[in-house]
C-alpha positions in Angstrom: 62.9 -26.6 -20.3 67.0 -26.6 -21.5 67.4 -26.9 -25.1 67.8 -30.5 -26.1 68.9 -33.2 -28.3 66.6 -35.8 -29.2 68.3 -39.8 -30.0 66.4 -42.2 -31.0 66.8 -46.4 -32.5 64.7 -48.3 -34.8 65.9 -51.7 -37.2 64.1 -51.2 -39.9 64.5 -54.7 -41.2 66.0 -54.2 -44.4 66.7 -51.4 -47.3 63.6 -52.0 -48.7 63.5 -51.7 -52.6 67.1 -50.6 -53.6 65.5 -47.9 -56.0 65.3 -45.2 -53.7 62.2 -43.3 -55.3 60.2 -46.6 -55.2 57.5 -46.5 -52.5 59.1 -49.7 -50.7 62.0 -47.4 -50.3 62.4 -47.0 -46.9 64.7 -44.3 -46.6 61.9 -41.3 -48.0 60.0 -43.0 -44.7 63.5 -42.7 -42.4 63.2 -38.4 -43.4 59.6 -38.7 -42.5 60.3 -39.5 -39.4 63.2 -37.6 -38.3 61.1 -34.5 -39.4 57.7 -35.0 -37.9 59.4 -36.3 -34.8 62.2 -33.7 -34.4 64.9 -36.5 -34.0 68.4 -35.2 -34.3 70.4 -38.7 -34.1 68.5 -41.9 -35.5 70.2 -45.2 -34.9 69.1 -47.8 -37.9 69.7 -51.7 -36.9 69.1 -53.5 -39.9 70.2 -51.1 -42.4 71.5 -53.7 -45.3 73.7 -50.4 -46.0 77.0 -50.1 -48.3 78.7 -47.0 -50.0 76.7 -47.6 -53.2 73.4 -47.7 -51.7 74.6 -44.8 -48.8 75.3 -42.6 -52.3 71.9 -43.1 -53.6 70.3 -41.8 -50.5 72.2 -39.0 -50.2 71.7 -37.8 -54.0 68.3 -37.2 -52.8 68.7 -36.6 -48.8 71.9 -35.3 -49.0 71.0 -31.6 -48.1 69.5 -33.1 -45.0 70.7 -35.6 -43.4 74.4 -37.4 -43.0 74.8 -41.1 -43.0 77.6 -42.7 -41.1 77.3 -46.6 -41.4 79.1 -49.6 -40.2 78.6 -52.4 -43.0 78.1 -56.7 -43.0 81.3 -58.0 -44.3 80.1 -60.9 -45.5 77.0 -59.2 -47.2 75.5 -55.9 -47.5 72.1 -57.8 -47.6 72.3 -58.6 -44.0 72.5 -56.9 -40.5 74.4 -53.7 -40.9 74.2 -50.1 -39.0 74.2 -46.8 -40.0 73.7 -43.6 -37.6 71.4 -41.0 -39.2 72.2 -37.4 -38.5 69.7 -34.7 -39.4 71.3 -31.8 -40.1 68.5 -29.2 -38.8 69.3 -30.2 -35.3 72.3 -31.5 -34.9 76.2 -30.2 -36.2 77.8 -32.4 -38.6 80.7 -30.4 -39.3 83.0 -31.9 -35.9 81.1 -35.5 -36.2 83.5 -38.8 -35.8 82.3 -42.7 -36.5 84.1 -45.6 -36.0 83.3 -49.1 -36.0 83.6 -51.8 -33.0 82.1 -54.5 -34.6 81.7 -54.7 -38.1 77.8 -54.7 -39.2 77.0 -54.7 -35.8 77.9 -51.9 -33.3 79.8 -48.3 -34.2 80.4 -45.3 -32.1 79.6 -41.5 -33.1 80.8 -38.6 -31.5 79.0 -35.6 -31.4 78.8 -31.9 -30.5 75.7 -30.8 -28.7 74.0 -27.4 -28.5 76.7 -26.4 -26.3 79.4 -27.5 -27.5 79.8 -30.3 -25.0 80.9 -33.8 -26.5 78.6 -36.6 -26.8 79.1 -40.1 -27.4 76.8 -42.6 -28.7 77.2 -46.4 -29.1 74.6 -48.3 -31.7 74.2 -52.0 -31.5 72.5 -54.4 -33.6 72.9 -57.6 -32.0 72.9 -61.2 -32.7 69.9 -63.4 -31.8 71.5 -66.5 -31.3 71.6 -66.5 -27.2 75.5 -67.6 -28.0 76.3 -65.0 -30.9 74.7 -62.7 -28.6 77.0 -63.1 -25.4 79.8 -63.1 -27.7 79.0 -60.0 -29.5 79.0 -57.5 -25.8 82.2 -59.5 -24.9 83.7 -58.0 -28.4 82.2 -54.5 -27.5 83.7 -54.9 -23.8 87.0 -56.0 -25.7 87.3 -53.0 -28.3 87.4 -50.3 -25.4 90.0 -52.3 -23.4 92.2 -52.8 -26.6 91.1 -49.0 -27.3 90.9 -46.6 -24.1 91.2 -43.7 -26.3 88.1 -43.9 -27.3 86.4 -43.0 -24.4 83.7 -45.1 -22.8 79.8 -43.9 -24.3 77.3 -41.4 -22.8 74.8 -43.6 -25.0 73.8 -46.9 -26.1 71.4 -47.5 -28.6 69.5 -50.2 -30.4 68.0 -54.0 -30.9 70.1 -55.6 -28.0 67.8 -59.3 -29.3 68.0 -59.5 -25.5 66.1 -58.8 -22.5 67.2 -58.3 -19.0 63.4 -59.3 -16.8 60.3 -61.0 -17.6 58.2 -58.0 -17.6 59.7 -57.4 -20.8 58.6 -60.4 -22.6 55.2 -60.8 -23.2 54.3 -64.4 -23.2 57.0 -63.2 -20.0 60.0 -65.6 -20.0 63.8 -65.0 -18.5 66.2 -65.2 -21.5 69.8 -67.0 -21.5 71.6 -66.5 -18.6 74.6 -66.2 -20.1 73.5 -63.3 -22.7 71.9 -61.0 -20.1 75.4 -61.8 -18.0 77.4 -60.3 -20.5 75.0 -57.3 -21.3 74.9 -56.8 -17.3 78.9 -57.0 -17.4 79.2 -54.6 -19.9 76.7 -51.9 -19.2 78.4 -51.8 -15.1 81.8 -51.1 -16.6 80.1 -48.2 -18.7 77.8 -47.4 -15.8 74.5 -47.4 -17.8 71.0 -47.7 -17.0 67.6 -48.7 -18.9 66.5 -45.1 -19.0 63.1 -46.0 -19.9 63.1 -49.3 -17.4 64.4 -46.6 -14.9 61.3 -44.2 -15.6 58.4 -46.5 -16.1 59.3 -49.5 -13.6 56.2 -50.8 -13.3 54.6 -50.0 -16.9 54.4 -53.1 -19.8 55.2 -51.7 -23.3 56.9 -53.6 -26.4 59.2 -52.9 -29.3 58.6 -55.8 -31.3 56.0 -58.5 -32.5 56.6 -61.6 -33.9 54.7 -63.1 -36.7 51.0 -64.5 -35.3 52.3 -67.9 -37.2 55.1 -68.3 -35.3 53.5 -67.2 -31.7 52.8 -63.4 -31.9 54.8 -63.0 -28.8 56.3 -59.2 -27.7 59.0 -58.1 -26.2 61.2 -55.0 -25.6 64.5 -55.6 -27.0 65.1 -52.2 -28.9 66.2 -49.9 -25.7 68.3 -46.7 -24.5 70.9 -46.9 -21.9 72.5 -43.7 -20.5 75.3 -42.8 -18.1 74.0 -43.0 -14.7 75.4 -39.5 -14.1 73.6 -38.3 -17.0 70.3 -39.9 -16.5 68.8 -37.0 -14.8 69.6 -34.8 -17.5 67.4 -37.0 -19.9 63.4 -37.5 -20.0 60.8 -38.3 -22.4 61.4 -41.6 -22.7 59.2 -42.8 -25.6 58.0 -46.3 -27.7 56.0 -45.3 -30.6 54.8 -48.0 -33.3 55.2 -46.1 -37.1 54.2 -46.2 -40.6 57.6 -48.1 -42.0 57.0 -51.6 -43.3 58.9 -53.1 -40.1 58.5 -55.2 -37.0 60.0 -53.0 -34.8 59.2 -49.7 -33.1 60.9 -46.6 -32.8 62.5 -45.7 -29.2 63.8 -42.5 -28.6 64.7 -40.0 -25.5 65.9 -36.2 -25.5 69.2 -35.5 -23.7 70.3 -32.3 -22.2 73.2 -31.2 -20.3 73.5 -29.1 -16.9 74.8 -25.9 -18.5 72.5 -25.7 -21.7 70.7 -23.1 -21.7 67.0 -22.8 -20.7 64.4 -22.2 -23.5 60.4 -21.8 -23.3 58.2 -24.2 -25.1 58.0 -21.6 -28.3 54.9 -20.1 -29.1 51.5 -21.5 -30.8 50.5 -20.4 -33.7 47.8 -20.5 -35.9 48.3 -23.9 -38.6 47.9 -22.5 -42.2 45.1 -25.1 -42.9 43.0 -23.5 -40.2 42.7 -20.3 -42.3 40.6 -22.8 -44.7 38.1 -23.4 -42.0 34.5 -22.5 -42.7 33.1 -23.0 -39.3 36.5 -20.7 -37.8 36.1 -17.9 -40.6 32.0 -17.7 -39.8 33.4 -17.2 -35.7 35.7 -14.2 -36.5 33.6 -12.5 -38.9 30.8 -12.6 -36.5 33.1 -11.6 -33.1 34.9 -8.8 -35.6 31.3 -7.6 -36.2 30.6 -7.2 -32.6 34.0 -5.9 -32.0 32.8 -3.1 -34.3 29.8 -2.2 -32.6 31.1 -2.2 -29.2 34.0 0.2 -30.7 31.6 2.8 -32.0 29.3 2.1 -28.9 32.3 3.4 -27.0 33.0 6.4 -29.7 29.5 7.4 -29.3 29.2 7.6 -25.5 32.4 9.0 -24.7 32.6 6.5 -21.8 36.4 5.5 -22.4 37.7 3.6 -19.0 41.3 2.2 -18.1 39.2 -1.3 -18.2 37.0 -0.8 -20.9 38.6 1.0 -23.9 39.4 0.0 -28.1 42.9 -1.0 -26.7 41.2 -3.7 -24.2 38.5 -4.4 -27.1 41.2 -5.1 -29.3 43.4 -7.6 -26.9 40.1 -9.5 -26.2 39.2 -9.7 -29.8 42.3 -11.4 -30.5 42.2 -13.8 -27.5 38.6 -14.6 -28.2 39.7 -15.9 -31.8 42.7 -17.4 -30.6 41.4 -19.6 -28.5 39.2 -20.9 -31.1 41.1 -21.1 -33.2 43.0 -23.8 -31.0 39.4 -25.2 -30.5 38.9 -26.2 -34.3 42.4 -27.3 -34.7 41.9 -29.9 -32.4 38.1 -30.7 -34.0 39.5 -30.9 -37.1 42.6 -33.1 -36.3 42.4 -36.1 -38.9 40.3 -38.8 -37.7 43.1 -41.3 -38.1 45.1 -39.3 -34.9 42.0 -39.5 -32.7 42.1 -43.2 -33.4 46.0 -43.7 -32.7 45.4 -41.7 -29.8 42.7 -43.6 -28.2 43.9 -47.0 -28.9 47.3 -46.3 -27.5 45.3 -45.1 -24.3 43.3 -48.3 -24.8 47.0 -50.3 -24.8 48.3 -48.7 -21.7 45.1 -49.6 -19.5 45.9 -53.3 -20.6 49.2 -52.8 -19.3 47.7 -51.5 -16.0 45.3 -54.1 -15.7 46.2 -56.2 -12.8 43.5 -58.7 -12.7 43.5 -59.4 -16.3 45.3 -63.3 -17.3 48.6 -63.7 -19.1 46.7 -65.2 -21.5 44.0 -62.2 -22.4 46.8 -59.8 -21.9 48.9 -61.2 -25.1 45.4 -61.5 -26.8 44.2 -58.0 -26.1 48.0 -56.1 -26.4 48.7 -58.0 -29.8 45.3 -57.0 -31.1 45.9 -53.4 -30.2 49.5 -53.1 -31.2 48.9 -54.5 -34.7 45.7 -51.9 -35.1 48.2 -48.7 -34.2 50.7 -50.2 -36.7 48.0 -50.8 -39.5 46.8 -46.9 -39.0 50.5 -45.8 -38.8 51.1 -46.9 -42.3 48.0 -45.5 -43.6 49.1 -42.3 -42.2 52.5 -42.7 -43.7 51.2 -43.4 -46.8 48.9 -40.6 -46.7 51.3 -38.2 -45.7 54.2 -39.5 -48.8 51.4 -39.1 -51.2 50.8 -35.3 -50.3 54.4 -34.8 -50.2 54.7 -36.2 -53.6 52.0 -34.4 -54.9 53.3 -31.0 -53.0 56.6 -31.9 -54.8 55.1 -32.5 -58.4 54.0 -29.3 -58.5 56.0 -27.2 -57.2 59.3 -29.3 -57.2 60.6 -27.4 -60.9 59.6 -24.0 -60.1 61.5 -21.5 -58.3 59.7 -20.0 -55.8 59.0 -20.3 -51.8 58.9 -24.4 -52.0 61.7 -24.8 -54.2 64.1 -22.7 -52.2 63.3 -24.2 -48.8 63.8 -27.6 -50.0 67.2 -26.8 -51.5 68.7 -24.5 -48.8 71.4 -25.8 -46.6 70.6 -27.5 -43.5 72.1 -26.5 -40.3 71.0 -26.3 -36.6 69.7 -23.0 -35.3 72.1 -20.6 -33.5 71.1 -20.2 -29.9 73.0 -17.4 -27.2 73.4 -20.2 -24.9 74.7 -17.7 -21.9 75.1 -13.6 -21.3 77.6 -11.9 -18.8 75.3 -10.4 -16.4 76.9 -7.0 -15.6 78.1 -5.5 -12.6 76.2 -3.6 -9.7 76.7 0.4 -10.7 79.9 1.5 -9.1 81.2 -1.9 -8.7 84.5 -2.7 -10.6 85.7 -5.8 -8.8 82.4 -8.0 -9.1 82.7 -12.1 -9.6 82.1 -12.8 -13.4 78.2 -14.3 -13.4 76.5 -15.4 -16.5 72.6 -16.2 -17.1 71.7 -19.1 -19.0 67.7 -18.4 -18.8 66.6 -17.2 -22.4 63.9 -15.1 -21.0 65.8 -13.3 -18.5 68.7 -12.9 -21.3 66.3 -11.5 -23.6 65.3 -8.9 -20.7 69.0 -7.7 -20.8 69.0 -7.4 -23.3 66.2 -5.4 -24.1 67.4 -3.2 -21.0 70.9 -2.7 -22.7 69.1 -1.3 -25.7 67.1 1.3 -23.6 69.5 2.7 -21.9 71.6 2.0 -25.0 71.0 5.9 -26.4 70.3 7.6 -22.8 73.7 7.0 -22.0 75.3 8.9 -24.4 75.5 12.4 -24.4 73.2 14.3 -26.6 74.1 17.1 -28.7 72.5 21.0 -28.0 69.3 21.6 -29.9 70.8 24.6 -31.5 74.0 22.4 -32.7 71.4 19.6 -34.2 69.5 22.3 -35.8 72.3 23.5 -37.8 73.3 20.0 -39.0 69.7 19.0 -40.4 70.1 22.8 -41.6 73.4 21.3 -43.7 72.4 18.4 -44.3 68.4 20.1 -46.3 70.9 22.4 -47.9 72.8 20.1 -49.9 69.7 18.2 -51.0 69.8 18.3 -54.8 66.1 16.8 -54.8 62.9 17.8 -53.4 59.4 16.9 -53.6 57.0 18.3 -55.9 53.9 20.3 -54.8 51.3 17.9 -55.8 53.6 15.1 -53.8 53.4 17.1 -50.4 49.8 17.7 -50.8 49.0 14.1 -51.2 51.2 13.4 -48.1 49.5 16.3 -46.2 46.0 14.0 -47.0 44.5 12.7 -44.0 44.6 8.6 -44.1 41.4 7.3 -45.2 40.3 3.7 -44.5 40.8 2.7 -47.7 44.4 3.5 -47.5 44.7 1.3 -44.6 42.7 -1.4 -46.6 45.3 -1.4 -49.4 48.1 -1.5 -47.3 46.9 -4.7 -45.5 46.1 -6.1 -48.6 49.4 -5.1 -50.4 51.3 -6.8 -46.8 53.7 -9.9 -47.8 52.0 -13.2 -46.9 54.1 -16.0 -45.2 56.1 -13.7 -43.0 56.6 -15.1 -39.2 53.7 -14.2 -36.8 53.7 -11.8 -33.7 53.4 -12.7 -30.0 49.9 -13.3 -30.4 50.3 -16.0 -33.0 47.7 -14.7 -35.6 49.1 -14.9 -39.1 49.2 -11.6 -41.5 46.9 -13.7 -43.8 44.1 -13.2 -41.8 
């Protein structure tokens, strides 16, 4: 897979409680969700944002995230956007903003991995069917009166419009003269439901309407990309959350043809999994016949290329590994299994074609408002742990305190190498490689050969340096000190070393932490 930025929309129906520490606050749930779901760009509809409350947020947040917002003239209590930039994946330091409709639509530029521009439009439109026409023909109008501007690569948000049936759920076509102008406007911008584009078939919703006043669904928060770009995006996602709202959070990762091509990472072990009775029982029982087989093979000499401590080793490991992804996925909180199978539950609805209009509202409601209920107990779950983590270790200097007050900032990534020329070739085409894992292999070459290309000094010539360099050496070793290092290890000594290791420190290719 390339190395990607992930943009995502959700109208969050209000500031919540303007205290930002309060618990109705939903800002500390905004950073929950850029973090757990690696989102780099967050379009808020609904922000109720101004300067004053855009300050208070970024007293705490500030470190991680930058706000750019677009504010209701008439009150900062209603409508309103704001683009939310998290400032672990994405650069902030060459973002632009500018409003094209005040409290309702505003364009950010940014730079992805690459370095290539991207440029994203977030709406919040009107609902009134009138209001709403009007509000694309004022979009369509700001880029004629501005061509400078550039058209966008990206349009996000709650469009209050949708363009079939399918996407209504009692399923309804909405004012003709709304979807025109939306149809108008995303032709001369060339854009295209991404997720309509993916899933033509598939019935999904991002909002519910009160039960009182008809429970129906529809999907009016959406994505539109560049029709030349749309191959270079993919996972195309709806995912109902734990923030107090009535919308649900659509997102899709975007990638360009030139970025550079990264593996999926590595697993490793979760810390919590150290903690595991039933995993801690496995390895000390597979480490105990790891022994025995090791002194089997000690005693009986019968050492083979298959069958050797090297081989016993490497299985050990694997044996425990896998395992150890076993019992993460046991012990997964019972509240995931749950979101998971009732999500699964929601899409065989959708597929159900024999099922009536009428049970399908019935059944998708049902299931929709269940995912949301356990979505906010999770939230709420996970805030109080972060509190708590906070509490304690919030004051203290120390391994918490430092990560939470460093400075944010994307990882740096060799996005291409210059391959080099054939030997003997002087007049070879300049190619680069963009694949990490090939670039890593040059580079790993270029270091091998780094020192056999050089020449080497005589033996007799680096003799008589180390021979200078001992006899200026002012300090030397006592006799007790070289006959402690003359000692033969003992296993102790290994035993204290392990012990005396740093904890926390990244783990190898095999993805077992030091701690264990």
């Amino acid at each position: 897979m390339k190395t990607v930025l992930k943009v995502a929309g959700l109208n969050i129906r209000g500031h919540g409680n303007l205290n930002v520490h309060h618990p109705d606050n939903k800002w500390l749930g905004i950073w929950q969700i850029l973090r757990e779901q690696k989102i780099a760009v967050l379009v808020v509809g609904e922000a109720h944002m101004n300067q004053e409350r855009k300050d208070n947020v970024s007293k705490i947040f500030g470190r991680k995230l930058r706000i750019e917002f677009t504010e209701n003239p008439r009150s900062p209590n209603a409508a309103g956007l704001a683009f939310v930039i998290n400032k672990n994946l994405a650069r902030v330091d060459t973002i632009e903003s500018l409003t094209v409709v005040p409290g309702r639509a505003m364009i950010l530029k940014i730079q992805q991995a690459d370095g290539s521009p991207l440029s994203i439009l977030g709406v919040y439109a009107p609902n009134n069917p009138a209001k709403n026409r009007q509000f694309w023909e004022d979009i369509d109008k700001f880029f004629k009166d501005n061509p400078r501007t550039g058209r966008p690569d990206l349009m996000v948000g709650d469009t209050n419009v949708v363009e079939a049936a399918i996407d209504r759920l009692p399923a309804h076509e909405d004012d003709k003269n709304a979807v025109d102008a939306l149809d108008e406007l995303k032709s001369k911008f060339t854009l295209v439901d991404g997720w309509r584009a993916t899933y033509p078939d598939t019935r999904n919703y991002t909002f519910r309407q009160p039960h009182a006043l008809g429970g129906a669904l529809s999907r009016i928060d959406r994505i539109y990309v560049k029709t030349a770009s749309f191959e270079n995006t993919f996972d195309w996602g709806i995912q109902r959350i734990g923030i107090e709202t009535d919308h649900d959070l659509v997102w899709a990762k975007i990638t360009t043809a030139d970025a550079p091509t990264v593996g999926k990472g590595r697993w490793v072990w979760p810390a919590h999994i150290m903690k595991d009775r039933n995993l801690a029982e496995f390895i000390l029982q597979s480490g105990l016949e790891l022994s025995a087989a090791l002194e089997e093979l000690k005693n009986n000499n019968n050492r083979t290329v298959e069958n050797n401590a090297q081989t016993l080793w490497t299985n050990f490991k694997t044996k425990i590994g896998v395992r150890a992804r076993e019992r993460t996925k046991e012990t997964a909180p019972k509240i995931i299994k749950e979101i998971a199978e009732l999500e699964l539950k929601l899409a065989n609805v959708s597929r159900d074609k024999v099922m009536s209009e009428e049970e399908r509202h019935l059944n998708t409601a049902m299931i929709i408002d269940q995912i949301a209920k356990l979505q906010k107990q999770r939230y709420k779950s996970n805030r109080l742990t972060a509190q708590i983590q906070n509490r304690l270790h919030g004051e203290i200097i120390g391994r918490y305190w430092t990560k939470i007050n460093k400075p944010s900032k994307p990882r740096d990534t060799i996005h291409r190498l210059k391959k080099p020329a054939p030997p003997g070739v002087t007049d070879a085409p300049v190619e680069y490689e963009t694949n990490s894992k090939r670039m890593a292999n040059m580079t790993q070459e270029y270091h091998d050969h780094l020192q056999g290309d050089r020449q080497d000094t005589s033996e007799q010539e680096r003799e008589a340096k180390i021979e200078r360099v001992l006899a200026r050496t002012q300090i030397h070793i006592t006799d007790e000190q070289n006959e402690k290092l003359k000692a033969k290890m003992m296993l102790e000594d290994v035993s204290q070393a392990l012990k005396s290791s740093a904890n926390f420190k990244a783990p190898g290719l095999d993805g077992i932490p030091y701690e264990l």
